[in-house]
N, C-alpha and C positions, 0 to 999 in steps of 0.2 A: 451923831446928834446935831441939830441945827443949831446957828447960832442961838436965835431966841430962847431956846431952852437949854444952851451950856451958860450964858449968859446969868438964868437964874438960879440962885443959891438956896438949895432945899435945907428942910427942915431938917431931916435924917436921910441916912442914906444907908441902904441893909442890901447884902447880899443876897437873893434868892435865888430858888429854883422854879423855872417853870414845868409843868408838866408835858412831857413828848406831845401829845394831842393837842393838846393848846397851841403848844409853838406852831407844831406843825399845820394847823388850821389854820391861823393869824401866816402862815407863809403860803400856801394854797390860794388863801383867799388876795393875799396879796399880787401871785400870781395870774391869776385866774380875775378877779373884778378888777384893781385895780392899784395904782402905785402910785403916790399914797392912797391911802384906805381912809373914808371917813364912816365912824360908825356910831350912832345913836344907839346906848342904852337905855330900857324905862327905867329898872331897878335894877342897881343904883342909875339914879339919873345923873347920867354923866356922855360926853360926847369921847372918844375914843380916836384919834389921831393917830394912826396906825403907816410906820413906815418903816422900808429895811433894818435900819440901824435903831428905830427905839420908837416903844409906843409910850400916846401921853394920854391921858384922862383928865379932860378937860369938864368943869363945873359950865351946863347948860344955861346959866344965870349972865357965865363970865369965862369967854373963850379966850381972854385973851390972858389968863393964868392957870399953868396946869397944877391938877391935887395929886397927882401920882406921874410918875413916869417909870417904865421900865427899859436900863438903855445896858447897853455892855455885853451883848447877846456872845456867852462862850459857845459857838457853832461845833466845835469840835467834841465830835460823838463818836462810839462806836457803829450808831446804827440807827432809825430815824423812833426806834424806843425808847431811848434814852432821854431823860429831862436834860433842859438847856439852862445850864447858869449865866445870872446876869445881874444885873444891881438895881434897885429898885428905889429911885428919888421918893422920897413924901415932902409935899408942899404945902399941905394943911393939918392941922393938928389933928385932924378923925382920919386921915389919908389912909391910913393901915387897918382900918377894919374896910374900909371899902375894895382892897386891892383882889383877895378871896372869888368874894361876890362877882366882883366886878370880869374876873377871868372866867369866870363859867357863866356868866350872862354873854358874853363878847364869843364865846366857843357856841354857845348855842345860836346867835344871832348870825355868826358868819357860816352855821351850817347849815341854815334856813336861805342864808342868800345864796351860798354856794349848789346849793338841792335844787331853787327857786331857777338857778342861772342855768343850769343842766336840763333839766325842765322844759326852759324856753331854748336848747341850742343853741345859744349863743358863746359866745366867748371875746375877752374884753382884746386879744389880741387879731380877731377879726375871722378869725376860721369857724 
């Protein structure tokens, strides 16, 4: 986690599970476009701050405080099916109904870039 975001003191903090597909999309795409990952959702509108060690969901209005962050990624799986546990900061008092939404808008948005990036041959490592 970066300073700026250990630095700030969440509202709650809940252990979750990510689902295998997600994780593994949001790592692909980190791979594959870019390290860090900037990513604009419409719904929820929220901007999405995507990095090895933890993503943050930042409010479009106001980049400079995040509503959610998911950081503490347990990588240890049996196999790349398995959901990834990790811990989920809320920073704003509605943060936990947007978390849901917010992970299957981010899985469909990074597989339209990832499709979009295959598409055109390219690749962000230069082959």
């Amino acid at each position: 986690m970066t300073p700026w975001l250990r630095e700030l003191t969440p509202l709650r903090v809940w252990p979750k599970t990510i689902p295998a597909a997600h994780y593994n999309c949001v790592r692909l795409a980190l791979k594959r476009l870019s390290c860090p990952l900037r990513h604009e959702l419409e719904r929820p509108a929220m901007i999405l701050l995507l990095h090895e060690d933890f993503w943050a969901g930042m409010a479009p209005w106001d980049e400079e405080l995040p509503l959610l962050a998911w950081t503490d990624f347990d990588t240890r799986r049996s196999g790349l099916d398995q959901p990834v546990s990790c811990r989920l900061h809320l920073y704003h008092a509605h943060a936990g109904l947007l978390m849901g939404v917010a992970l299957e808008a981010l899985d469909a948005g990074l597989k339209q870039r990832l499709d979009a990036q295959r598409a055109a041959g390219t690749r962000n490592d230069g082959s």
